[in-house]
VODREN-490973 format. One record per residue (C-alpha): y, z, x. Coordinates in steps of 0.25 Angstrom, whole numbers, padded with zeros to 4 digits, always signed. Layout:
BEGIN
YZX
...
END
This chain:
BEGIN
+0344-0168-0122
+0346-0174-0136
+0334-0183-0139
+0335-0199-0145
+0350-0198-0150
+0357-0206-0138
+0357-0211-0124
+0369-0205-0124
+0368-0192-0128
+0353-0192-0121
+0362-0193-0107
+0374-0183-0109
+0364-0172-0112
+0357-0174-0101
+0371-0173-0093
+0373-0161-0101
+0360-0153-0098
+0359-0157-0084
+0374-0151-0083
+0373-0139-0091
+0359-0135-0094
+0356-0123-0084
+0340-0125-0085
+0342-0142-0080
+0352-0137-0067
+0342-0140-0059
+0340-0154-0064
+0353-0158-0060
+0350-0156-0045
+0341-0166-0046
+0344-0179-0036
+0337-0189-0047
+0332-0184-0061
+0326-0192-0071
+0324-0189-0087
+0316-0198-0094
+0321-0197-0110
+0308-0204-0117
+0304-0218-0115
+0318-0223-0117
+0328-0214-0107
+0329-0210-0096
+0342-0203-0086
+0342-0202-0071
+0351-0192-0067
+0355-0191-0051
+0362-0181-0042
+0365-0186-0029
+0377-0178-0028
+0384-0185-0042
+0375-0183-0053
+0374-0195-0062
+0364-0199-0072
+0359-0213-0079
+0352-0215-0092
+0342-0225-0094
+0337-0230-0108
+0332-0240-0117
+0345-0244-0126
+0337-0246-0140
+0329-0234-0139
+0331-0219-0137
+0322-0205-0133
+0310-0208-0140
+0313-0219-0148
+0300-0226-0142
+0290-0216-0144
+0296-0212-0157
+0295-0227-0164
+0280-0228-0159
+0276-0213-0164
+0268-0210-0152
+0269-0206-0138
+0262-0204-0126
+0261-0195-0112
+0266-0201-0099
+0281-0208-0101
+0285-0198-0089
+0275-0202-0082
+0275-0216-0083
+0290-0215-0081
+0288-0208-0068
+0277-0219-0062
+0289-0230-0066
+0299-0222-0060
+0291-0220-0047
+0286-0233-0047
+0301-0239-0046
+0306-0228-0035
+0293-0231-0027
+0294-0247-0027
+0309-0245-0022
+0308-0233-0013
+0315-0239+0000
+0326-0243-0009
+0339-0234-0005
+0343-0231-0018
+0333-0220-0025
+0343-0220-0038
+0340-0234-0042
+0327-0233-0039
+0326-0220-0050
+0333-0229-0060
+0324-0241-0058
+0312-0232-0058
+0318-0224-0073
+0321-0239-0078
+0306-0241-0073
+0299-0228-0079
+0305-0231-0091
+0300-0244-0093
+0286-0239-0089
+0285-0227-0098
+0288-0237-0111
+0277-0246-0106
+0267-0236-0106
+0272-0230-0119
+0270-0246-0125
+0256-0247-0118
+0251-0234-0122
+0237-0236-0121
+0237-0251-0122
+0230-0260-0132
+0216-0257-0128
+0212-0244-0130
+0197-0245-0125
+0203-0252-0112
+0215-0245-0106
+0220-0237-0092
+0231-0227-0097
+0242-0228-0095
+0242-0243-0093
+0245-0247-0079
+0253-0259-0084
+0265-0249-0088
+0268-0248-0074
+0267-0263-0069
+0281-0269-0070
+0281-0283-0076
+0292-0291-0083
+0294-0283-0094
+0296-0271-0088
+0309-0276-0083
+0313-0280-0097
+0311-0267-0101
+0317-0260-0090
+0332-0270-0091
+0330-0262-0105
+0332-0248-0098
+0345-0245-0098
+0355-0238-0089
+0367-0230-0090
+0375-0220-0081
+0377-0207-0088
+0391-0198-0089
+0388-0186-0081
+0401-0179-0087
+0397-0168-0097
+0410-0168-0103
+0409-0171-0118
+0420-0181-0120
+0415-0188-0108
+0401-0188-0112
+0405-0193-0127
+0412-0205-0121
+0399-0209-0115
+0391-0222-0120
+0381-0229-0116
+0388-0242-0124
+0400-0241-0116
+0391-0237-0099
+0382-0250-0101
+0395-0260-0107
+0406-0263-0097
+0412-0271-0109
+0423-0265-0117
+0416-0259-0132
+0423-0269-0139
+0417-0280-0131
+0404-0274-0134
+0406-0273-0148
+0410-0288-0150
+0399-0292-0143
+0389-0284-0153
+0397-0291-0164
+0395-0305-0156
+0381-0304-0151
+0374-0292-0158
+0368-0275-0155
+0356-0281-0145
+0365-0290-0137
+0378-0282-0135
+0372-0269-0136
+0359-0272-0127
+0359-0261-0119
+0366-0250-0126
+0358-0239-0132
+0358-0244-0149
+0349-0235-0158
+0344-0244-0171
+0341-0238-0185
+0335-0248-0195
+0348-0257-0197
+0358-0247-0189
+0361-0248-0176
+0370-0239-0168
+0376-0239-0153
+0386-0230-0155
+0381-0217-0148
+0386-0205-0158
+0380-0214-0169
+0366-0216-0162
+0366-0202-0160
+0369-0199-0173
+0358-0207-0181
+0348-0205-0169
+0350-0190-0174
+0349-0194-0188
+0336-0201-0184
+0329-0192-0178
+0330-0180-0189
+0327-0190-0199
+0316-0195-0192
+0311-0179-0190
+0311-0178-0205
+0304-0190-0208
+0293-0186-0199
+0293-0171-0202
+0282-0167-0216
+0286-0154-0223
+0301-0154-0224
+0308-0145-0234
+0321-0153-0236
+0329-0165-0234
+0335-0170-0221
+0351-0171-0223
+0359-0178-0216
+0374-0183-0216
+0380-0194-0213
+0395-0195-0213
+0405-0208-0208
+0418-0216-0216
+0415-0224-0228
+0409-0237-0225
+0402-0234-0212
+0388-0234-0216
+0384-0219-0217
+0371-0221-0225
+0367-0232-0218
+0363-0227-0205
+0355-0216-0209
+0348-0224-0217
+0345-0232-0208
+0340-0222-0197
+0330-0217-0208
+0324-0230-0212
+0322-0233-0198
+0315-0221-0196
+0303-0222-0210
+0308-0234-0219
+0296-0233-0228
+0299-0217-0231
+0314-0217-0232
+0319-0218-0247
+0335-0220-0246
+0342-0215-0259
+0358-0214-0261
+0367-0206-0269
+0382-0207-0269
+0386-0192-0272
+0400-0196-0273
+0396-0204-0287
+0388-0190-0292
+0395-0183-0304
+0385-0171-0305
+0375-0164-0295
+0364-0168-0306
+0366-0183-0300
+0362-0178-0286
+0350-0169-0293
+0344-0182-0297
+0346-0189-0284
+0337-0178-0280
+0327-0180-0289
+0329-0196-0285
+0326-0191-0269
+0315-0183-0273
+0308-0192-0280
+0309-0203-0269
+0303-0191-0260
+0291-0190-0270
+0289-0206-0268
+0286-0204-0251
+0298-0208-0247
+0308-0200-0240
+0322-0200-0247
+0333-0205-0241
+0345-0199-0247
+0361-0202-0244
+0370-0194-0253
+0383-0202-0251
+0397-0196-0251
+0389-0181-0252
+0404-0175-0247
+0411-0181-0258
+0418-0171-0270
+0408-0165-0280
+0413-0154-0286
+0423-0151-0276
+0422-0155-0260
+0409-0158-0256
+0404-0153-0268
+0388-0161-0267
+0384-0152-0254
+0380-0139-0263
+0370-0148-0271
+0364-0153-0258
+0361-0138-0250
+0349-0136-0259
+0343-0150-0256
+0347-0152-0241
+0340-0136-0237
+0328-0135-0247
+0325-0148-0252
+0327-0146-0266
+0335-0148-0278
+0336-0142-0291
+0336-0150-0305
+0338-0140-0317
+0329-0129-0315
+0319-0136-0305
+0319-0137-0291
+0315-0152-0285
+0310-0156-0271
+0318-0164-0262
+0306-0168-0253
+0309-0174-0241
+0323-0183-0241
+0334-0187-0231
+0348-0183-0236
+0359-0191-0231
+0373-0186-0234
+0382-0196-0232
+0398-0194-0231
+0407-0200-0240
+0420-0192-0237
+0418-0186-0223
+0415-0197-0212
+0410-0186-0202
+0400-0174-0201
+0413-0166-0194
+0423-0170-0205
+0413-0165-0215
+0413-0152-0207
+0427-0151-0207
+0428-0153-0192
+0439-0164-0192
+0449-0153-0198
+0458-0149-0189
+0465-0139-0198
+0462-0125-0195
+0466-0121-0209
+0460-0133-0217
+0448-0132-0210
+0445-0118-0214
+0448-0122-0229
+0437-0135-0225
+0426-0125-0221
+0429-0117-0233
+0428-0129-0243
+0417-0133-0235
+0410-0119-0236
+0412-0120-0251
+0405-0132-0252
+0392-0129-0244
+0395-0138-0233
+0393-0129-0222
+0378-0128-0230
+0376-0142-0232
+0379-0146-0217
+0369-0134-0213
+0358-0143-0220
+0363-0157-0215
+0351-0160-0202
+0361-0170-0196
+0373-0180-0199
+0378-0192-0194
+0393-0198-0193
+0394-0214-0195
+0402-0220-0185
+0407-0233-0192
+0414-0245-0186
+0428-0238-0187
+0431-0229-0174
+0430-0214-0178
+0437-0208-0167
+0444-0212-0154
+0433-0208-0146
+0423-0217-0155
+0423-0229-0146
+0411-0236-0150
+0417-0239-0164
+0418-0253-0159
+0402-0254-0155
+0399-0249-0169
+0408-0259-0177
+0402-0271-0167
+0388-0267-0173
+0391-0264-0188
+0399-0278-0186
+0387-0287-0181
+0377-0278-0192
+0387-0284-0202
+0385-0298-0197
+0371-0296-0195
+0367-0293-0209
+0377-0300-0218
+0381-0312-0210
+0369-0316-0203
+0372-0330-0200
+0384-0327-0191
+0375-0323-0181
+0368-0335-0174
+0355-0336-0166
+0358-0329-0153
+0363-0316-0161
+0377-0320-0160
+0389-0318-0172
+0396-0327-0175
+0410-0321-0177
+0424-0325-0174
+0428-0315-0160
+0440-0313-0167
+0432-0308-0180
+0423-0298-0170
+0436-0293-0166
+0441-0289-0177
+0430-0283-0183
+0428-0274-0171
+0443-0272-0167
+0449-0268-0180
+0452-0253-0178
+0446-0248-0193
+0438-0253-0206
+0442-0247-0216
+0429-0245-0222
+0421-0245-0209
+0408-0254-0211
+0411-0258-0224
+0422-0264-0219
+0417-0272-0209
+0405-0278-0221
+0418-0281-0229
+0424-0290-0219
+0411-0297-0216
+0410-0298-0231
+0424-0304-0235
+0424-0314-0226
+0419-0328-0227
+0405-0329-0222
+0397-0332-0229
+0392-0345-0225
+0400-0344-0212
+0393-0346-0197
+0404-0339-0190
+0414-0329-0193
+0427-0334-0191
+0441-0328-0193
+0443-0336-0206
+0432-0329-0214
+0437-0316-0212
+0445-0312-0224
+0459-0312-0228
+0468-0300-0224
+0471-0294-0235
+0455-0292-0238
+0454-0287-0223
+0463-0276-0225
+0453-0270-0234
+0444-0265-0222
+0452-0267-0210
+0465-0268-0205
+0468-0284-0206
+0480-0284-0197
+0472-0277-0184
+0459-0284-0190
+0466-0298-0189
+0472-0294-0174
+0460-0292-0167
+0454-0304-0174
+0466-0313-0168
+0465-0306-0154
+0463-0317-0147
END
């Protein structure tokens, strides 16, 4: 079962390994079974002749987020999960129905397993019974923390389509998506979004579960190579999306989250290089930020653009990218220890890159060819990860959470440019009819940057609400979106 990526994915590979992993059969049989997934989730699964199964979790946390952030663990979660659950099946046993009593108890064991993970040996070492008896008292904030404990009904369906639909967003929400997303734009991430699993990295913040599964992937082998001594090369890593929607961005956000004071970000645009001799000095420039203690932090924009025919920069990179070196004249140099972030400027996914969105039997034998020639097949062997930007514009039918993702690059716009729209109580001040539009409008022709352009060309500057009259005129609209269907959903009321 996959480890900290998401709820999500946590719950469908347990459907799957209870349904088609010979050696867990015999798990399925069970009436009631419980597995316990750190300090943070939990599934009950039941068979009472219709299997189903219920996740419970914290929403802002995943599988060892707490023990990881406080660099230290301790023996007995399991335990002191049990004694809760117990304790709540034993203080309701004449009640007739056993399952609610198992997920009272889970709600229960969960809370006191984090207590006794915050109390640890207590304040007084000279002074202390271990483990703390006051874990397993219930007092008034124990029932804070358990309304934060979660619940969802998970899909029992192993059919991929079906288990693809699946959201956590869309189970805990009886409102419609769009009303979900206004409300995110209106009354802020915490408010409308208070019980939906979120992952935060530094300024990002993501709901959207194939994104959260993407940078929590992304996290993790960055933060391995952080914390790993002797390594003989750089980390790579690719990042593709459309122009506009913010590719170097998140990653660089997931690394400064994880060691601020270690990471050294450095840029180059390999589209504006006229010679590989300008990408040996950028390697000189990473190497010697290496030398200073810091850990280089390298995005080569636009590395699939044309140099020396296509994809003409990845042969200088394969030297680089396995051994950690480069060569200067006659002299091999050390890399040291680097993340290299390769980020798209032609392709906007790791598939079309691949050449997997030809269709074309013929044209994609003479792609893998070209492809061939110009070492990609070797360039993608040294690549330990990727990620695919999912901007504010949808990306495929199936992508239905477009509109949850625009709500929140939205209100992030607001937040940081125009700070006075919102008031005291976390509210925007925003015409309905503007929130509409922004979110309706089927396209932005230049994704995020779009959206900053519209905020920009209109009249706020000193303004305490965003009326319609300070958007701009028509013709400037039709640079970033399209300003008939932009001005139809504004006027929809």
């Amino acid at each position: 079962i996959s480890r900290s990526l998401s709820w999500e994915k946590t719950s469908l590979n347990f459907v799957w390994q209870l349904s088609n992993n010979p050696n867990l059969s015999f798990l399925a049989d069970c009436r009631h079974l419980i597995v316990t997934f750190g300090l943070e989730g939990a599934i009950y699964y039941q068979d009472m002749g219709t299997p189903k199964a219920k996740l419970y979790f914290f929403p802002y946390e995943f599988e060892g987020d707490v023990v990881g952030d406080n660099f230290g663990t301790m023996y007995g979660f399991t335990s002191c999960f049990v004694a809760g659950l117990t304790g709540a099946i034993s203080d309701g046993y004449q009640a007739k129905d056993f399952s609610k009593l198992i997920s009272q108890g889970i709600k229960s064991g969960m809370v006191t397993a984090r207590k006794y993970f915050e109390t640890g040996f207590g304040k007084d070492l000279h002074n202390f019974i271990f483990p703390d008896p006051s874990v397993f008292e219930h007092n008034s904030d124990d029932t804070v923390l358990m309304e934060h404990v979660q619940d969802v009904s998970m899909p029992m369906d192993t059919d991929i389509d079906i288990q693809n639909q699946w959201y956590i967003l869309k189970e805990k929400n009886t409102a419609s998506l769009a009303d979900i997303a206004f409300d995110v734009v209106k009354n802020g991430e915490d408010k409308a979004l208070k019980f939906i699993p979120t992952a935060s990295f530094g300024k990002l913040k993501v709901v959207d579960r194939t994104e959260i599964e993407s940078y929590r992937s992304i996290k993790n082998l960055i933060s391995e190579y952080i914390n790993t001594i002797n390594v003989p090369r750089p980390l790579s890593i690719a990042v593709f999306g459309t122009p506009g929607s913010g590719k170097s961005f998140g990653v660089t956000e997931i690394a400064s989250s994880i060691a601020p004071e270690l990471i050294r970000k450095l840029n180059f645009n390999l589209s504006q290089f006229h010679s590989h001799v300008e990408l040996l000095t950028a390697f000189h420039k990473i190497s010697d930020n290496g030398n200073l203690g810091k850990i280089p932090f390298v995005v080569f924009d636009e590395f699939d653009s044309n140099f020396e025919g296509n994809l003409g920069w990845l042969k200088y990179f394969l030297t680089p990218m396995q051994d950690g070196v480069y060569r200067k004249e006659d002299a091999i140099h050390p890399i040291g220890k680097a993340i290299f972030v390769f980020a798209g400027g032609i392709n906007t996914s790791f598939d079309e890159f691949c050449g997997g969105n030809i269709k074309d039997e013929i044209e994609y034998k003479n792609f893998l060819k070209n492809f061939k020639n110009a070492k990609g097949p070797d360039f993608v062997s040294r690549l330990r990860g990727y990620v695919n930007i999912l901007g504010p514009n949808q990306t495929t039918g199936d992508d239905q959470l477009y509109v949850i993702r625009r709500a929140m690059g939205f209100r992030s716009l607001v937040e940081r440019k125009l700070p006075q729209l919102i008031n005291d109580k976390g509210e925007a001040q925003i015409d309905s009819g503007v929130i509409r539009a922004m979110l309706g409008v089927p396209r932005f022709k230049h994704e995020t940057r779009s959206m900053e352009a519209i905020i920009e060309m209109s009249m706020l500057n000193r303004a305490k609400k965003w009326e319609q009259s300070m958007l701009p005129p028509k013709e400037q609209l039709s640079l970033h979106v399209d300003e008939e269907q932009f001005l139809r959903y504004m006027m929809e009321e």
